[in-house]
Each structure stands twice: as C-alpha cells, then as structure tokens.
C-alpha positions in Angstrom: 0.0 0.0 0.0 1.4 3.7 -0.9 1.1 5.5 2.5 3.0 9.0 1.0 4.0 11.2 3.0 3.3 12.0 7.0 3.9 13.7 9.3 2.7 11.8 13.0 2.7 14.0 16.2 3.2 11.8 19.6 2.1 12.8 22.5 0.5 12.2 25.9 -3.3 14.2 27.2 -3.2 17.7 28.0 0.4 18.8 26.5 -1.0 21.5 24.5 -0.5 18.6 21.7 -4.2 19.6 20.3 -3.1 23.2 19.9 0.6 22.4 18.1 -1.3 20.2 15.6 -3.8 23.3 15.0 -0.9 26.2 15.1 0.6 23.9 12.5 -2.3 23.5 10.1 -3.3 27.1 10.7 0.3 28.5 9.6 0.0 26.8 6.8 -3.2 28.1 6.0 -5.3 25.1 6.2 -8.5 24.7 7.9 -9.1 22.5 11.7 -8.8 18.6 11.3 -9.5 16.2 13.9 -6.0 15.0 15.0 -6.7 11.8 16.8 -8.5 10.7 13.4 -6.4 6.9 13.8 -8.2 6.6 17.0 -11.3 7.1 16.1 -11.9 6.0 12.9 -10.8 2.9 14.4 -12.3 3.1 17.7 -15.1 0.2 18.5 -14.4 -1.2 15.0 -14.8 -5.6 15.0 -13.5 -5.9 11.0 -12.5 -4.2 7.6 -10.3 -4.1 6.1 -7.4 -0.9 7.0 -6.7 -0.3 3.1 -10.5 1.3 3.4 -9.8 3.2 6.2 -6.7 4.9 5.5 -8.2 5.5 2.2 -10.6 7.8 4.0 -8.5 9.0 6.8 -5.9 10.0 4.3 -8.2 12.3 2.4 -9.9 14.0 5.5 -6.5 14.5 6.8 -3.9 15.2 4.0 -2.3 18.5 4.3 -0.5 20.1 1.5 0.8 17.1 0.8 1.0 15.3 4.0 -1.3 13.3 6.3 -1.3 14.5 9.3 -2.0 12.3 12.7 -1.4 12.7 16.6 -1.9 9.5 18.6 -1.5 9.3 22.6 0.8 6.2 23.5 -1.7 4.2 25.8 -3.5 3.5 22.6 -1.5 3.4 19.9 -1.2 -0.6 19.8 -5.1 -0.7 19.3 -4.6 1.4 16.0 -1.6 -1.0 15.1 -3.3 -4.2 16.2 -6.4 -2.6 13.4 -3.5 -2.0 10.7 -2.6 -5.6 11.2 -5.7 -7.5 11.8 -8.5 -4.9 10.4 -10.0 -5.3 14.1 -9.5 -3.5 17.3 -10.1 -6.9 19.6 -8.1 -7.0 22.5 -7.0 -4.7 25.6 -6.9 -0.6 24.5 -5.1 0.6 27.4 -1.2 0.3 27.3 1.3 2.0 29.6 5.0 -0.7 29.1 6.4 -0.6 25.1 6.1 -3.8 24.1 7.6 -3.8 20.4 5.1 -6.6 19.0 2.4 -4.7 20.2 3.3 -1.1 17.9 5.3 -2.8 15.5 2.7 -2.9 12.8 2.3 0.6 13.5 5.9 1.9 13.1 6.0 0.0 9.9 3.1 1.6 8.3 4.5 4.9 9.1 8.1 4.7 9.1 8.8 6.9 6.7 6.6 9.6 8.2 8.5 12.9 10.3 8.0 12.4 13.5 7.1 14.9 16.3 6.9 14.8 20.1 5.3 16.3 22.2 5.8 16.7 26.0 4.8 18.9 28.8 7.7 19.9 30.9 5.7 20.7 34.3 3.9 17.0 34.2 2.4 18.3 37.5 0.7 21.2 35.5 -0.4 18.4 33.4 -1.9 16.7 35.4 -3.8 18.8 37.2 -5.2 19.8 33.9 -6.2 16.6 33.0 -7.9 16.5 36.5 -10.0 19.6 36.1 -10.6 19.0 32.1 -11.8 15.4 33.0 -14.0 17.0 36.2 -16.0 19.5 34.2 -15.5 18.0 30.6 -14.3 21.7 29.5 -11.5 19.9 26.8 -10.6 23.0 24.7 -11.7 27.0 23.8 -11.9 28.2 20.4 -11.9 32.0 19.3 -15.5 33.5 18.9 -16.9 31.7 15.6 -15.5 28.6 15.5 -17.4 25.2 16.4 -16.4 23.3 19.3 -17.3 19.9 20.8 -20.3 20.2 23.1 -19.6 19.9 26.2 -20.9 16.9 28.4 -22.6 16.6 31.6 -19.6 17.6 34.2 -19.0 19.7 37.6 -19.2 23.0 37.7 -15.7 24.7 37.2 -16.0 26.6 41.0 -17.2 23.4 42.3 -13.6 21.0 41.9 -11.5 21.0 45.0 -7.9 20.4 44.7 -8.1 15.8 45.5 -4.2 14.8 45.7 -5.0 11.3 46.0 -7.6 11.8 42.8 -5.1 14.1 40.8 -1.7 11.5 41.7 -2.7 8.6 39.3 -2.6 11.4 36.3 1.0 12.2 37.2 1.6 9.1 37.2 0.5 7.8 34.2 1.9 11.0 32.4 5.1 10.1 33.7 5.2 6.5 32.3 3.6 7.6 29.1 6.9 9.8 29.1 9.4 7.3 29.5 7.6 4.5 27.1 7.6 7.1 24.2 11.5 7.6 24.3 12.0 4.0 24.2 9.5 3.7 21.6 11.8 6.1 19.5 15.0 4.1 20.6 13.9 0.8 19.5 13.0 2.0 15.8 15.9 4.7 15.9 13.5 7.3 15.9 14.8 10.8 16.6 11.7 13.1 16.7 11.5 16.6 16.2 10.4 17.4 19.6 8.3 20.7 20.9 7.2 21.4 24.5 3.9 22.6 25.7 5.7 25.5 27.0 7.9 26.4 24.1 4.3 26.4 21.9 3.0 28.7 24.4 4.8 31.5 24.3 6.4 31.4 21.0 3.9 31.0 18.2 4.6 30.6 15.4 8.2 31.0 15.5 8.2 27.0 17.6 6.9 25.5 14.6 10.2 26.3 12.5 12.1 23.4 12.2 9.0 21.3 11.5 8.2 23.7 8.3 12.2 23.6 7.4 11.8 19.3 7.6 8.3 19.4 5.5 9.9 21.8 3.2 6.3 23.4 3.5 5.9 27.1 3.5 3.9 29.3 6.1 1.3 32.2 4.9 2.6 35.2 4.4 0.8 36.9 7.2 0.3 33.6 10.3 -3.0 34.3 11.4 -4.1 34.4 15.1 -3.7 31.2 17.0 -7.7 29.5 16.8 -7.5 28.0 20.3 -8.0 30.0 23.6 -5.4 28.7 27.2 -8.2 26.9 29.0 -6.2 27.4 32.3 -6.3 29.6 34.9 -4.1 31.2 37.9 -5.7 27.8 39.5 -4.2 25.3 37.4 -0.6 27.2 38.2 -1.4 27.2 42.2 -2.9 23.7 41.8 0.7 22.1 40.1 2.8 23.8 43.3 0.0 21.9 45.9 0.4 18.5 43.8 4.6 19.3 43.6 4.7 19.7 47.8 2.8 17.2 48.4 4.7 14.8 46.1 7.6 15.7 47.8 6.0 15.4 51.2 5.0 11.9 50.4 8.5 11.0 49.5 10.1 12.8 52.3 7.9 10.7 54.7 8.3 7.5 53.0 12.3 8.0 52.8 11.9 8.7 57.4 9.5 6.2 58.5 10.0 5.7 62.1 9.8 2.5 62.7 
C-alpha cells in the first residue's frame, strides 16, 4: 500500500498537543482537522479491512501534501493491532512498550517525520487533565469557531484540589513519558520534539524546524492562534500543591520511624 507522505505527532493528554497540531495547520493556512482521526476511525471497530480506512482517513486528513496524525501512546497498539488484523479486539489501554504490540504501527509509518510532544511541568499536566476530565471543558476556540459540546460535568467553581484523585494522572503521564523515548530508541527514531511551553509563548516561531523538515511554507501573514489557554491562575497554584505534596509523600516515605 502507498502510505506518502506523513507527518505523526506523539504525544500524551493535556500537552498543549491539540493546539501544536492546530498552530501547525493554521500556519499553513489550512482549515481545523480532527487529529486523533487513527483513533477514532478505528475506535469500537470488530472488522475491515485498514486499506478502506486509510483511504478515507488519508483524504480528511492530507495536508499540503502530508497526512497528518497525533496518537497518545496508551493506545496506539489498538490502532496497530487494526492495521494488522483490520480489528481492534483486544486490551486498549497500554502503559509498558512492548515492540510486537506497535510494530505494525511503526512499519506503516516509518517513513513519516515524526514529532513529540511533552509537557515539561507534568504536574501542571496533570492537574489539567484532573480539572478538564472534572467538568468535561477539553478545549476554547476564538469566537466563531465550532467546538465539541460539552458533556454533563461539575461545575468549574465546584472542583476541589483531590491529591489522591489528581496522583494517578502524574503518574501515568510520567510513564507515558518514558515509554515514548523507548519507543523512539527501538525503531531509531529521533523526533523533532516541541514542548507545551515552548508552543505557548512562542507562536509561530516554535513550529520552525517542523516547516524547514516538511519543506512546507507558512502564509505570508500567520493568522491568530484559533484555540484559547483553558487554564487559569488555579491550574498554576494547583501544580505547586500536587509538587509539595509529592515531595511530602517522598520525604515521609524516605523517614519512616519504625
């Protein structure tokens, strides 16, 4: 099968990786795609064959050129597993790189450029993940675009800081962290890589050496970023309570008085 050319951006929840795959599209003066299209264009499917699918994802999601993809590690060897089999049978949560499991995967897309993406302050990331999941507020958008509808969640003034709710977050994030660099050691991958905080505060210059490797060229004029910072001046207080009491916890656990 002729996959062309790709461009697949790794990443974990709630590293701004939603936002870099936007910037990107809207510096190159292309409309909003939905990123995670692997996932759910395989998601709950029992059989078909993946020639039919990629034929479709590739034309909803082919960028000057490129098709363009983000997948989140934990479930990347149910979209390789599909590749494979044409079916998603089997467990869909993964946290430990097992090559069998994404080998499928890499192969498809080996030739693609490959970006990661990471969030340096995992404990800001995790307390995002904590509120987004709490009130189900995932993204903003600027004043006329369409967003998901939001579902059923808590009011935003109504989440109290939970350490013992927000802890398994960090910890996942972290492992998510680790499996992705030796993801990129087994197949000798080595990534472009961009940081939540990098994209932040330094649109669009961040996004250079990712036009440089596409050879793609940005708009003359970059327009105005299309998604809105969800957090707030309680996400930042929030990471420095989940930091101390990380460190608390270990402090305690290294001077247990027996």
């Amino acid at each position: 099968m002729q996959v062309g050319k790709s461009v697949i951006f790794c990443a974990t929840q709630r590293t701004g990786s939603t936002l870099i795959v936007d910037d990107f599209l809207n510096v190159v003066g292309h409309k909003r795609v939905i990123s995670e299209i692997l996932y759910h264009k395989t998601m709950g499917e029992t059989g078909g064959p993946w020639s039919k699918t990629w034929d479709e994802v590739s034309k909803a999601n082919t960028v000057r050129g490129y098709f363009i993809g983000k997948v989140m590690f934990h479930y990347t060897p149910y979209i390789s597993r599909y590749i494979e089999h044409g079916s998603t049978a089997g467990p869909h949560h993964c946290l430990r790189f097992i090559p069998e499991l994404f080998d499928s995967f890499y192969n498809f897309f080996a030739d693609a450029i490959w970006v990661y993406i990471d969030r340096r302050n995992v404990f800001a990331q995790a307390v995002s993940m904590y509120l987004a999941e709490s009130t189900q507020i995932w993204e903003k958008l600027i004043a006329g675009l369409r967003s998901r509808p939001p579902k059923p969640g808590v009011p935003a003034d109504q989440v109290r800081y939970e350490y013992e709710k927000i802890k398994p977050y960090l910890t996942g994030f972290l492992a998510e962290r680790e499996q992705w660099q030796l993801f990129f050691r087994h197949y000798k991958i080595t990534p472009i890589r961009i940081s939540y905080e990098e994209a932040a505060q330094g649109y669009p210059q961040y996004l250079k050496e990712l036009l440089d490797k596409t050879e793609l060229q940005a708009v003359e004029a970059p327009r105005p970023r299309r998604m809105l910072k969800v957090g707030d001046q309680r996400n930042e207080e929030w990471a420095e309570f989940l930091r101390n009491d990380v460190i608390a916890e270990l402090y305690s656990r290294s001077h247990v008085v027996d």
